[in-house]
N, C-alpha and C positions, 0 to 999 in steps of 0.2 A: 638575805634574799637577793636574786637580781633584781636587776632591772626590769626586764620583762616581767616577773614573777610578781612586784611591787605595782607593774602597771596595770596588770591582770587583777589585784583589788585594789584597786582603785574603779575599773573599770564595775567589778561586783559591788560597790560600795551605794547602801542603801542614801539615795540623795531624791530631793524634792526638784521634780521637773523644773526647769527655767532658773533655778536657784541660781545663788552667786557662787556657792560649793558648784553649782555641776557648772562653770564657769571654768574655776581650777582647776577639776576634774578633766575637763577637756584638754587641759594646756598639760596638767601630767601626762595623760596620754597619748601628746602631742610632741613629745620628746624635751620639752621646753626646760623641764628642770633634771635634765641630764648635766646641766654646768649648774651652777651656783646664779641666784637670781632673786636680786632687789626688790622689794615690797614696790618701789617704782614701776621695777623692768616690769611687775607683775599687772600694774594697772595699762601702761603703755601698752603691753599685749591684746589684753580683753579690749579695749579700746579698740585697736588698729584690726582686731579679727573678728571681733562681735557690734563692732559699735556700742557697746554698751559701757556706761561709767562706773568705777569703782575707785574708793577713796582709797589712799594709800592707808589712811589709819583703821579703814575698813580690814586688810589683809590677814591681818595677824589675826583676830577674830575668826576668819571665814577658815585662816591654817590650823587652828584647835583641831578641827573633827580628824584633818588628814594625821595629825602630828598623833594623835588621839591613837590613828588604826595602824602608826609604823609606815605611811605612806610617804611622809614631807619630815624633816626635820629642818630646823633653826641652827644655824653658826653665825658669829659674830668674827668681824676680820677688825683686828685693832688698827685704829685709825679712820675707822668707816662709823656712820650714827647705823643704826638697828638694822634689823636680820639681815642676812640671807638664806635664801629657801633651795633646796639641797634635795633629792631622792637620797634616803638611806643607803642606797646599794654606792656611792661615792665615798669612800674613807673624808672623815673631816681635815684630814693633813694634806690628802691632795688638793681638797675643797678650797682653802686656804693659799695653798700651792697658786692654782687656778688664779685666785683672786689675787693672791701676787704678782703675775704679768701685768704687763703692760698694755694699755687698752686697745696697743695697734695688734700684737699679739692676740688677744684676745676676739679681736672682729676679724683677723683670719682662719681664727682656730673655728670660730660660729659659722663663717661661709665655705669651711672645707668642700662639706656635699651638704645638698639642701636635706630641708625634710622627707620630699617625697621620693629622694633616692633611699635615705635612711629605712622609710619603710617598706621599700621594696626589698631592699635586701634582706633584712630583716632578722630574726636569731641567729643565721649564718655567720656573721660577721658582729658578731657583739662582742667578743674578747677583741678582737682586731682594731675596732670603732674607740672601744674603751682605751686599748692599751697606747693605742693613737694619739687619743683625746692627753694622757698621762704624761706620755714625749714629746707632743707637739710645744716646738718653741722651746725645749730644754737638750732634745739632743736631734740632732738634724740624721745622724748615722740610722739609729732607730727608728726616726718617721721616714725616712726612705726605705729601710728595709720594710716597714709595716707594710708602705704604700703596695711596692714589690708583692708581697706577700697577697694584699686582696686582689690585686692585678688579677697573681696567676692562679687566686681561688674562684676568680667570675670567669676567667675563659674554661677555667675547667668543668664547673657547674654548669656551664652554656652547652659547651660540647656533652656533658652527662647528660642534660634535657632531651637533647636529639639523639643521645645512644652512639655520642661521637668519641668517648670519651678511651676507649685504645689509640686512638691517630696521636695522641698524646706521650704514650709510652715511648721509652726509648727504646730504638730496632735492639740491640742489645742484651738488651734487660728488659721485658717488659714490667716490671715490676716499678719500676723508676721512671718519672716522666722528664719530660725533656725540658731546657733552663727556660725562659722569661723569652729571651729574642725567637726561639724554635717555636714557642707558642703564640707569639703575635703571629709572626710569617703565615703559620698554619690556618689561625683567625681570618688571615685576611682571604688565605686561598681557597677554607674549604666555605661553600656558601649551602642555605636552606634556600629553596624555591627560588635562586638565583639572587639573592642577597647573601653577601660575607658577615661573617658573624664583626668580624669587624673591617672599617674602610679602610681604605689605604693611606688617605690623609690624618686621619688619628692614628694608625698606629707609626707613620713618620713624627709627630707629634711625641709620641712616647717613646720614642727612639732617641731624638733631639732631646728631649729630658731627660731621659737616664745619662746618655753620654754628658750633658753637663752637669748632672749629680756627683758623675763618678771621676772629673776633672778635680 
């Protein structure tokens, strides 16, 4: 199953209101254990988003039900003392993978994009987010093309919303749409209700960044 598909029961999973289950419940559906995540990292959370306390040796107990419905699974990283908590839809080799970076890796990999961009975009961009999540920090070539890639799938979706989505086409060929630099320009010129789909100071920004990617 995906992701989405794993959080979609979760989300149907028969739990008792205010429960310590609809606790982790919420943090599954929170995108929280899309990486790999410590019985710690798990009370630290509930903590810092519910206020509320939960014991580390409480965790594994309250993961039965999920582990129970194919929700949550357990891997263990040699060298580390007990679980980490995992969504199935992550291969346990990447899981591991993951946990083998290094911790500064690892807090750039979690501040990529927040949550509340993750859920806006949302099944759109889920092989992209994933395939991201799998290169980030192991091959730089690959997470720039990713990046590339959802760039010129949000200016095109933007432009589909409004029914902008020919200005895209190359004069040529309309079948084939036109490179990364022809779509920023175009973001920045054509505007809805006298706003550019995008500024001119961010797309000089992503300008400046590619050309030092591609030094």
């Amino acid at each position: 199953m995906s992701a989405i598909e794993i959080k979609q029961l979760a989300k149907n999973l028969s739990l008792k209101k205010g429960s310590k289950h609809e606790l982790i419940r919420k943090l599954i559906i929170a995108d929280f254990f899309d990486t790999p995540k410590s019985s710690d990292d798990v009370v630290a959370e509930i903590k810092q988003t519910t206020g509320r306390r939960l014991k580390s040796s409480e965790v594994h107990p309250y993961m039965k039900k999920f582990m129970g419905a194919e929700i949550i699974r357990a891997i263990q990283d040699e060298g580390s003392r007990g679980n980490f908590w995992i969504l199935p839809s992550m291969d346990k080799k990447k899981a591991l993978q993951f946990l083998g970076k290094d911790s500064k890796v690892q807090k750039i990999q979690n501040e990529l994009f927040s949550d509340g961009l993750l859920k806006k975009l949302g099944s759109n961009f889920e092989v992209e987010f994933r395939d991201l999540l799998h290169n980030f920090g192991e091959s730089g070539t690959c997470t720039a093309f990713l990046l590339r890639k959802i760039l010129e799938k949000l200016i095109y979706l933007a432009f589909a919303k409004q029914g902008l989505a020919p200005k895209l086409a190359e004069k040529t060929d309309p079948h084939r749409l036109v490179g990364l630099e022809a779509m920023i320009n175009l973001a920045v010129s054509e505007k809805i209700a006298g706003v550019p789909f995008l500024t001119s100071k961010t797309a000089k920004e992503i300008h400046t960044g590619h050309t030092e990617a591609s030094d």
